[in-house]
C-alpha positions in Angstrom: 145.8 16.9 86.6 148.9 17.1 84.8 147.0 17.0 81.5 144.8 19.9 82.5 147.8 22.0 83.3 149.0 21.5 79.9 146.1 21.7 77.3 146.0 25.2 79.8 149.3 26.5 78.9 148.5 25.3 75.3 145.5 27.5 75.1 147.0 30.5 76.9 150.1 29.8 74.3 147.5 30.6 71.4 145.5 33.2 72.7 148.8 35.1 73.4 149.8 34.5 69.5 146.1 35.6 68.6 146.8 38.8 70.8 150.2 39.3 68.9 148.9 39.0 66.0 146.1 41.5 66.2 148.6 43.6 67.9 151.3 43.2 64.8 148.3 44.1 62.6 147.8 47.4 64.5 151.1 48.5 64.1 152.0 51.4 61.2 154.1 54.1 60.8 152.3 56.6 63.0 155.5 57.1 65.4 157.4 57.9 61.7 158.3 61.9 61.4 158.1 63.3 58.1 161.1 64.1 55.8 161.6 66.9 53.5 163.3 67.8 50.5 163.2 70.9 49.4 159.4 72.2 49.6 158.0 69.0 49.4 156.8 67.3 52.8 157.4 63.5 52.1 155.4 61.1 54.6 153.5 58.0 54.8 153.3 56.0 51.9 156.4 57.7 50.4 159.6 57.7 52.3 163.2 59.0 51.0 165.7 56.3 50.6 167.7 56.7 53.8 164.5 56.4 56.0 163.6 54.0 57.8 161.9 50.9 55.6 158.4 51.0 57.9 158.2 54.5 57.5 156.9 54.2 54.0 155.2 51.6 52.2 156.4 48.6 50.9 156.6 48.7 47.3 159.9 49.8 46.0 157.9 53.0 43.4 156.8 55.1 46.9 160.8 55.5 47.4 161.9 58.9 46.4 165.2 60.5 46.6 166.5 63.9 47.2 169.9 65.4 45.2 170.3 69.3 45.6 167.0 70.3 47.9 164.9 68.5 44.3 162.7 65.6 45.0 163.3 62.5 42.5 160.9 59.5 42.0 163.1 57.0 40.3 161.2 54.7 37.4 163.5 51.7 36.4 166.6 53.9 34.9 164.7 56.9 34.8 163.9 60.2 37.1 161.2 62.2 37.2 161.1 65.6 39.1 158.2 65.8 41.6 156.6 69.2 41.4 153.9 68.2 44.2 152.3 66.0 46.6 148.8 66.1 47.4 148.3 63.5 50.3 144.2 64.7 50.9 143.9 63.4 47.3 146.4 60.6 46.7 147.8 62.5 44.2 151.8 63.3 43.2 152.6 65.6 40.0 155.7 64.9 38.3 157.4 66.2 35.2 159.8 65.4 33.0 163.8 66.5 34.5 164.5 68.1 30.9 162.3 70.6 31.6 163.0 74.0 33.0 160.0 76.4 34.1 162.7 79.0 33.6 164.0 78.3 30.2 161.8 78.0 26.9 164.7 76.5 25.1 164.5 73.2 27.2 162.8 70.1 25.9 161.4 67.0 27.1 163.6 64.1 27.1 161.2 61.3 27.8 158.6 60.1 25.7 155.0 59.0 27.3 155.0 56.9 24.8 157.2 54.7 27.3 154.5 53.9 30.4 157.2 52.8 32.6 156.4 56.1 34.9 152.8 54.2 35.5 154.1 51.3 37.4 152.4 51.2 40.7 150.3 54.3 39.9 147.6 55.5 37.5 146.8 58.4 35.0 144.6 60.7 36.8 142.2 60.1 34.2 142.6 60.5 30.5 139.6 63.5 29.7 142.3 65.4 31.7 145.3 65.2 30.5 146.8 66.5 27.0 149.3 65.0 24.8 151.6 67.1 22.8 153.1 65.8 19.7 157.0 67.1 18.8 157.1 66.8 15.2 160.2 68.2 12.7 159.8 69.0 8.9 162.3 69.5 6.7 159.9 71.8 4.8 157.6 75.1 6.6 154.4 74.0 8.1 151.5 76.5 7.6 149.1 74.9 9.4 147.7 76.6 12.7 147.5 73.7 14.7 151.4 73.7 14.6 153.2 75.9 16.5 157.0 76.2 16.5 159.2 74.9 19.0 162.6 74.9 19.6 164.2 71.6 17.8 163.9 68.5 20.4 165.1 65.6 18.5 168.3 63.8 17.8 170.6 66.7 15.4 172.4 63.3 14.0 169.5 62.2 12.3 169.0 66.0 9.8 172.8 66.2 10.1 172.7 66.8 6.1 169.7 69.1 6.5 170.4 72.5 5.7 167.5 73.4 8.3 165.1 71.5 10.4 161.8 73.4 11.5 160.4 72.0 14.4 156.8 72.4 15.6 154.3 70.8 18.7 150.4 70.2 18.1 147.8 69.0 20.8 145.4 68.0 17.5 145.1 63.8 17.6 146.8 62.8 14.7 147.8 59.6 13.0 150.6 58.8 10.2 148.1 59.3 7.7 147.1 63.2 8.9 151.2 64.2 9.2 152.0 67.1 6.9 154.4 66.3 4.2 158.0 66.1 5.3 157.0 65.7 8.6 157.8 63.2 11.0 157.6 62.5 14.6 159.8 63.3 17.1 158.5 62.1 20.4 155.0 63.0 22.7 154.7 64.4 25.8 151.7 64.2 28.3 150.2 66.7 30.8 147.3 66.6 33.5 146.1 70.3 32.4 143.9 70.4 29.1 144.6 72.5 26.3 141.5 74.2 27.1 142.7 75.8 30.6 144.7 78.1 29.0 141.8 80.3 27.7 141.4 78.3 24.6 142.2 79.4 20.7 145.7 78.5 19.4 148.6 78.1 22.2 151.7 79.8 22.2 154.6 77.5 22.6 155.1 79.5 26.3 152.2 78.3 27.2 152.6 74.9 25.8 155.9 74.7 28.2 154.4 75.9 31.0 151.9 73.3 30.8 154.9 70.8 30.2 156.8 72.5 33.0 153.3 71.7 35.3 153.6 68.0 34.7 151.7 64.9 34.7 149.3 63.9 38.1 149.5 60.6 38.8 147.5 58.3 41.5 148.6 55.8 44.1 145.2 55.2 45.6 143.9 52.9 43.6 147.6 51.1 42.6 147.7 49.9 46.2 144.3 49.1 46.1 144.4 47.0 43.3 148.0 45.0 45.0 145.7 44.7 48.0 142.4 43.1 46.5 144.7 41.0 44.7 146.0 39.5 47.8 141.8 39.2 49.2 142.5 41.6 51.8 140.1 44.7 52.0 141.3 48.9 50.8 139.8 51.3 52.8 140.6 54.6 54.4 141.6 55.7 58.0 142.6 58.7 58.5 143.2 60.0 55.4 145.2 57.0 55.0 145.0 54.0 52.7 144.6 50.7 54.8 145.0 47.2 53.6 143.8 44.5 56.1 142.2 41.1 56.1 138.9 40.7 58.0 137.3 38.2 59.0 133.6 38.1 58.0 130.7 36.0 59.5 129.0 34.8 56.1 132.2 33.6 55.3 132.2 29.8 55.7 134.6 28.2 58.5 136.1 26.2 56.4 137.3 29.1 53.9 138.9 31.3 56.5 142.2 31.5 57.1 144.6 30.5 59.6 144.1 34.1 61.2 139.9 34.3 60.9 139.8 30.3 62.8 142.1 31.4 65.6 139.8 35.0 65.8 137.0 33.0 65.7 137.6 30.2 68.4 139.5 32.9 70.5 136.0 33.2 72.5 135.7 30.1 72.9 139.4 29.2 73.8 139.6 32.3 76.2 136.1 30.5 77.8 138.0 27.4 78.1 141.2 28.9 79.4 139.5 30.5 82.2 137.7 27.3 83.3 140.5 25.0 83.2 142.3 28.0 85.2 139.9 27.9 87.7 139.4 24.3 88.1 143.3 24.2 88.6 142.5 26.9 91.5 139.7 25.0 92.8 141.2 22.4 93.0 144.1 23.7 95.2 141.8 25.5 97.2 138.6 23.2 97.2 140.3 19.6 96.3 139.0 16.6 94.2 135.3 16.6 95.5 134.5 19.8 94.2 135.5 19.6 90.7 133.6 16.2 90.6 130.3 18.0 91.8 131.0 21.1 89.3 131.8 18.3 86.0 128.4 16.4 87.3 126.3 19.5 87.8 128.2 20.7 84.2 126.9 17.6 82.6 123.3 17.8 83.5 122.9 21.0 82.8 124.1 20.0 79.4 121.8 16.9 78.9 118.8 19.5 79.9 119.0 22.3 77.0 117.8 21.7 73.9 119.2 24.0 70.9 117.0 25.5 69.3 118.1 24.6 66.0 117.8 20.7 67.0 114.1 21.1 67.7 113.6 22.7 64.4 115.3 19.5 62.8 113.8 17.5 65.0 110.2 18.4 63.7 111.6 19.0 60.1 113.1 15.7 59.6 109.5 14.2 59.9 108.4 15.9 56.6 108.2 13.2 53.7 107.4 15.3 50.6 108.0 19.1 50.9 110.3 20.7 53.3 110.3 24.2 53.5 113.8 26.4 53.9 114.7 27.7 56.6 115.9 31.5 56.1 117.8 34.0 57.8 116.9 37.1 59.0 119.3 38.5 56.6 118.2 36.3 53.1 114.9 37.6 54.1 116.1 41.3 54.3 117.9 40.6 51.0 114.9 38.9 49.3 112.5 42.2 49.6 115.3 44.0 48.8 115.1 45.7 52.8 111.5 45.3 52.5 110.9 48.0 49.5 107.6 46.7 47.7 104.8 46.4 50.2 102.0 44.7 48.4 99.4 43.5 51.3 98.5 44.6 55.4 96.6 42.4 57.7 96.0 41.2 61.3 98.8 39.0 60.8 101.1 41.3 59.8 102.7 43.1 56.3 103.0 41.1 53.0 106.2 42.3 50.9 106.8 41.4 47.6 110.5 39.5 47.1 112.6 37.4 44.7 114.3 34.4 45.0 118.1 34.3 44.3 117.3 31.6 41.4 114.9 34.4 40.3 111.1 33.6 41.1 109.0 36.2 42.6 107.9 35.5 46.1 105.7 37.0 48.7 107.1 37.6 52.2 104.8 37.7 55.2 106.3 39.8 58.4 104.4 38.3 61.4 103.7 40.3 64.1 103.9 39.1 67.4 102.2 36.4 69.4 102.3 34.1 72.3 102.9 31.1 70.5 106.5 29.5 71.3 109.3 29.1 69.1 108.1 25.2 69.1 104.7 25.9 68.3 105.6 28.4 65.6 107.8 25.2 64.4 105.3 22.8 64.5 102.6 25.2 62.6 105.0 25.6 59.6 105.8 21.4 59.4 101.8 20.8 59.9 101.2 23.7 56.6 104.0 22.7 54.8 102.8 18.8 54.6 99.0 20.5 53.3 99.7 20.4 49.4 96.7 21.0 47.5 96.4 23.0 44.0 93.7 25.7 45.9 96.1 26.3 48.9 99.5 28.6 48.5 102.5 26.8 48.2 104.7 27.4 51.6 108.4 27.7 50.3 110.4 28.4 53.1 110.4 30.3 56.8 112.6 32.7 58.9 112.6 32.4 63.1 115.1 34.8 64.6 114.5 36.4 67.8 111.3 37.6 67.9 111.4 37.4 64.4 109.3 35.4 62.1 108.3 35.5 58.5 106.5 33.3 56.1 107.6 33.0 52.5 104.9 31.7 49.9 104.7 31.5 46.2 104.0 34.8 44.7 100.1 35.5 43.1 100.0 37.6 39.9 96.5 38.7 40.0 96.1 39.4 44.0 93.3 38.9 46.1 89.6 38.2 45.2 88.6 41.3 46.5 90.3 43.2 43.7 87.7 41.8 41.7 84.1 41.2 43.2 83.9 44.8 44.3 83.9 46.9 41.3 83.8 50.3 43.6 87.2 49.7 44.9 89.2 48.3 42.1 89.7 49.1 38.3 90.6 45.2 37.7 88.6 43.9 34.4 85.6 41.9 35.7 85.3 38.3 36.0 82.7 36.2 34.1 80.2 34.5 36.1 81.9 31.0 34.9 85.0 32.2 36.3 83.3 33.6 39.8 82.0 29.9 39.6 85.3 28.3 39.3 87.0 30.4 42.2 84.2 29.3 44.3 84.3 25.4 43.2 88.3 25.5 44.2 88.1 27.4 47.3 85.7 25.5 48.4 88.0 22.3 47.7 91.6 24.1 49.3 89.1 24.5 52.8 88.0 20.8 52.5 91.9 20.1 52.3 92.7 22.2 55.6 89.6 20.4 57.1 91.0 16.7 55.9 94.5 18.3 57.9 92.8 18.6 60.6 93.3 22.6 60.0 91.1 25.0 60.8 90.6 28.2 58.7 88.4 30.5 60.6 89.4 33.7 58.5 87.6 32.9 55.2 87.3 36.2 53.6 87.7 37.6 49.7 91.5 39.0 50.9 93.1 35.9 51.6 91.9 34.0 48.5 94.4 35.2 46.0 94.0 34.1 42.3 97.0 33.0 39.8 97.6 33.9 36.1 94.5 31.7 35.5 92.4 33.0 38.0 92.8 29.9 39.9 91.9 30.0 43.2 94.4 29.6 46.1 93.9 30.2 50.1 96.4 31.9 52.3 96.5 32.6 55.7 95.5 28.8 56.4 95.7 27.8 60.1 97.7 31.0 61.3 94.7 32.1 63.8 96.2 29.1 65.9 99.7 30.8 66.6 97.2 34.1 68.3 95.4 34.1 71.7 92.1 36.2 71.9 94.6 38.1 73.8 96.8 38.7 71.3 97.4 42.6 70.5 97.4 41.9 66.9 93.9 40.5 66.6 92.4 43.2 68.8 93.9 46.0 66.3 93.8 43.6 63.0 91.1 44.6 60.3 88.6 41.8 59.9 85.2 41.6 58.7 82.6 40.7 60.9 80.0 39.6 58.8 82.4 36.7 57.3 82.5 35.5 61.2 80.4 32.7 62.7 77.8 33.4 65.3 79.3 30.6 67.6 82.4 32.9 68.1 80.1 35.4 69.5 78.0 33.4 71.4 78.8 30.5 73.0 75.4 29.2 74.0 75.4 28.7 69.5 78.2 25.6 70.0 81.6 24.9 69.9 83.7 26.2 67.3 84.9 23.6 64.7 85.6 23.0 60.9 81.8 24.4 60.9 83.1 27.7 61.5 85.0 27.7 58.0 81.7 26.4 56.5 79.9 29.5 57.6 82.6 31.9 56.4 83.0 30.3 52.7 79.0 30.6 53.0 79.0 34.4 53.3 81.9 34.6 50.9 80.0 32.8 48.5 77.1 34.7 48.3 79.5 37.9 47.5 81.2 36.5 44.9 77.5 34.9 43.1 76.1 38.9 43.9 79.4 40.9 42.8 77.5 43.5 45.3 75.5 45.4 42.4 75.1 42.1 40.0 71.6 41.6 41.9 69.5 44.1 42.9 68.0 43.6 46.5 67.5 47.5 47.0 64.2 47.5 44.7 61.1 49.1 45.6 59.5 45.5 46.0 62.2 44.2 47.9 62.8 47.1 50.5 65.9 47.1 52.8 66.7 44.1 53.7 69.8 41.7 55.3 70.9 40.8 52.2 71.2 36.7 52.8 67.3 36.9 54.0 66.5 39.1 50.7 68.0 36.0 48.5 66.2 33.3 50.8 63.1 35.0 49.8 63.5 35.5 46.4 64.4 31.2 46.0 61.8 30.5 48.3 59.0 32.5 46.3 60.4 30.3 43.1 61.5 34.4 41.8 64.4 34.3 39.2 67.5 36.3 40.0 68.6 39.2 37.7 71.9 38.9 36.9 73.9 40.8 34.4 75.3 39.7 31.0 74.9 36.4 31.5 73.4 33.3 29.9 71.1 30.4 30.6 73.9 28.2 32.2 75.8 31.2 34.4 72.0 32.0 35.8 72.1 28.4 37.1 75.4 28.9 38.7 74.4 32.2 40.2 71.7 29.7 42.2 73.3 27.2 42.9 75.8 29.2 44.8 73.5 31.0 46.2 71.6 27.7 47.8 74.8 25.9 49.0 75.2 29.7 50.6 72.4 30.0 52.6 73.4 26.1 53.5 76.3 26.6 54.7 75.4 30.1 57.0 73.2 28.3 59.0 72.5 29.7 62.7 73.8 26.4 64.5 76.7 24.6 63.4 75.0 20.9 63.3 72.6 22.5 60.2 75.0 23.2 57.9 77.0 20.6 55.6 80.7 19.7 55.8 82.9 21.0 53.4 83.0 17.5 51.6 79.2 17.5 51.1 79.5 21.4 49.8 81.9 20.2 47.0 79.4 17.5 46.1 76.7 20.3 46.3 78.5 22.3 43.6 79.9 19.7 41.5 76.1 18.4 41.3 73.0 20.0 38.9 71.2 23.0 40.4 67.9 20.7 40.4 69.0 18.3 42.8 69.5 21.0 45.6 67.0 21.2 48.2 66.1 24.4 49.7 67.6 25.1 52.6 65.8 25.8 56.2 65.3 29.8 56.7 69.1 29.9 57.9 67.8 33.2 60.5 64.4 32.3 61.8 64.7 36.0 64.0 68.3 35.5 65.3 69.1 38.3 63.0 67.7 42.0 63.0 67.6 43.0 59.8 69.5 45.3 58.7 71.2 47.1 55.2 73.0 45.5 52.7 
């Protein structure tokens, strides 16, 4: 016991640094009182020389000084007068000390041509400020843009100059532009533009009360800058500027500092602290036998759970080929941009449209909620994953947080088939009857691939076959009807087509429901896509009002050729073949119609060799419109 009592007093040793370390950090210079010199309120960041060193921040420019009720801000070996301080703003106006609001005779004595003032802070923005440009002549300057001054320079330089005129000009200027006989003095820069005064030529009063004004300078983003440098974070807090290091969860572990690993573990070690505290007090209350029962129930326990995360690797690790990724709640928020572009709604739930960070579009299905366990969810997404075929969409990655759960699949350019057999609801260019032919040839082999997987379908419809840049067929959806009950409020609510749904799921006296069930969807789906609902005409005065399947059946039977629409010899043959393997494959009882394998054959082989099906109704079905 000797050794629990001291990894105890270890880990109460480091939660107490942890403690005075956050308590350090929370420290400032709240209890500070301000100072004053003069009219000028000096306070946090600034302090005067003689206060004390917390009181003020810690670089050495925020030190001001006060000589005869004046505020100085020293800059290396010079002094600048400060005229204001505007704490709201982070601003402080200073001005050159030669300068006296009082006197017009007084000049400037240093030049902002010298940026040593700037150190630790920064111009207030260069669109308002002004830059006046002392220039002497040795000869009269006419030119309006110069107005006379008193002389500013050095008298030892014209000292065999009869007379020196002096003159100031806000106009930019360069050597080139100088009037003759003129040279420069020295430049002088204010916050207020020349244009504040009213405009039109300034009169060299003004021009020194705008000297007199000064320059505004900004600490805000000089400490700022000093703080992201260090990777600590600049914010504000009461009106103050703040510089801390946090400690942020998508940082990794290993990347943290000394600071953000103790924060982290503190949980942990305070957890730890307070069991080996109370296994110390158990033990002097309770002895040796109970802390033996509470370490062997403690161990059980732990042999018993299973973490989550280890039965998703668990079923993962089994995947040869393609695993998908497992995302966070988070990368999924990021990947649809918060879930901006909605591109699709279903019983399953909403389809947004996303992008990978390496830059491929993607299409993000929010699932609603079900009863299926987080295992079962699990084992759906290893089972779909392992299903590669070129007709079934590409599963790239998932998300299981909570309650939770997404599905991210390969993006489709041209969007479901629906957009395109029915003309009245879309303004998508038509497809050709060889294409319609091709999407039904490679559905039909994506369902025989779910059926070889041992998946079941059973929610064929135009909507969840999506088409590519080359109109290829591709199935989505596949297998998800297994994660919902019948009970399931989603499925009660969801939109589905009822004529795309087998009879046996209706009535169970019909059979069982099996890979059949697919076969009598694709059946119904096929027939649409051959009819492009106003491509045949079963609303004729011959035909009457019929069930449309039962109009088609009589029009084979009877040996009448369908009408289709701009289309040749060899698309007419298409048109009936799909219609035959259609009525095949809608059937009344699931042991009449073919398996998904001997539909393939059936369209893959010549029209010719197709027997006509049995009259798939034979009066289970009323008829009724098309």
């Amino acid at each position: 016991m000797s050794k629990m009592r001291f990894w105890f007093s270890v880990l109460t040793t480091l939660i107490l640094v942890l403690c005075c370390t956050k308590g350090c950090r929370a420290q400032n210079s709240s209890a500070c009182i301000p100072s004053s010199c003069g009219d000028i309120e000096i306070r946090y960041p600034f302090r005067l020389r003689d206060d004390p060193t917390n009181c003020g921040h810690w670089d050495p420019v925020f030190v001001l000084e006060c000589q005869g009720n004046r505020t100085l801000l020293r800059s290396n070996s010079r002094r600048y007068h400060v005229q204001a301080i505007t704490y709201n703003n982070f601003l402080i106006r200073v001005s050159d000390p030669g300068l006296d609001s009082k006197n017009y005779s007084s000049c400037p004595i240093y030049s902002s041509f010298d940026f040593s003032i700037y150190s630790g802070y920064m111009l207030l923005g260069y669109t308002n400020t002004t830059i006046f440009k002392f220039l002497n002549c040795l000869s009269p300057v006419t030119n309006p843009s110069y107005v006379e001054s008193p002389f500013c320079g050095n008298k030892s330089a014209f000292s065999n100059t009869s007379r020196v005129h002096s003159y100031v000009t806000a106009r930019s200027i360069s050597v080139s532009d100088l009037e003759d006989s003129c040279t420069f003095d020295m430049s002088a820069e204010v916050s207020l533009p020349a244009s504040s005064s009213g405009g039109g030529n300034l009169s060299y009063s003004q021009i020194h009360d705008m000297l007199a004004y000064g320059i505004e300078l900004s600490w805000y983003r000089a400490m700022c800058t000093s703080c992201e440098e260090s990777k600590r974070t600049c914010f504000l807090e009461d009106s103050r500027i703040q510089c801390r290091r946090f400690c942020y969860e998508s940082t990794p572990l290993s990347e943290r500092d000394f600071g953000c690993k103790l924060e982290y573990y503190a949980p942990y070690l305070l957890l730890a602290a307070v069991v080996i505290g109370g296994l110390i007090g158990l033990r002097l209350v309770f002895g040796i036998p109970f802390i033996i029962g509470f370490l062997v129930h403690k161990r059980k326990m732990r042999r018993s759970s299973t973490n989550k995360s280890e039965i998703i690797e668990e079923i993962l690790k089994q995947q040869i080929h393609h695993v998908p990724i497992n995302y966070t709640y988070s990368e999924i928020k990021k990947m649809t941009r918060n879930f901006k572009a909605k591109i699709g709604e279903g019983a399953y739930g909403t389809v947004f449209k996303g992008n990978l960070r390496s830059g491929p579009p993607v299409a993000v299905k929010m699932l609603v909620s079900s009863s299926a366990s987080d295992t079962e969810f699990i084992t759906y997404v290893s089972k779909i994953s392992r299903t590669s075929h070129e007709n079934i969409v590409r599963l790239i990655g998932f998300c299981i947080e909570g309650k939770k759960r997404a599905l991210v699949h390969e993006f489709m350019q041209h969007g479901s088939l629906e957009n395109y057999i029915f003309s009245q609801k879309t303004t998508s260019p038509s497809l050709s009857y060889k294409d319609i032919f091709k999407i039904s040839l490679g559905t039909a082999r994506g369902i025989k691939s779910l059926h070889d997987n041992n998946i079941l379908h059973l929610r064929i419809k135009p909507e969840n076959i999506l088409l590519d840049q080359d109109h290829n067929p591709k199935i989505s959806d596949s297998g998800l009807q297994n994660l919902y009950s019948s009970n399931d409020q989603s499925l009660k609510t969801g939109r589905y087509k009822t004529g795309f749904l087998p009879p046996e799921m209706f009535y169970k006296n019909i059979g069982e429901v099996s890979c059949k069930a697919d076969v009598y969807s694709y059946g119904m789906l096929v027939q649409e896509m051959a009819a492009r609902t106003q491509a045949l005409n079963p609303y004729s005065e011959k035909s009457g009002k019929m069930y449309f399947p039962r109009w088609i059946y009589k029009q084979l039977s009877e040996g009448k050729e369908l009408e289709i629409r701009e289309g040749d010899e060899e698309e007419r043959k298409m048109v009936k073949k799909m219609m035959m393997v259609g009525l095949w494959c809608i059937q009344i009882r699931p042991g009449d119609r073919p398996l998904m394998s001997e539909v393939v054959a059936m369209l893959q082989g010549g029209v010719q060799l197709l027997k006509m099906p049995p009259m798939p109704f034979q009066g289970a079905m009323e008829d009724q419109s098309f």
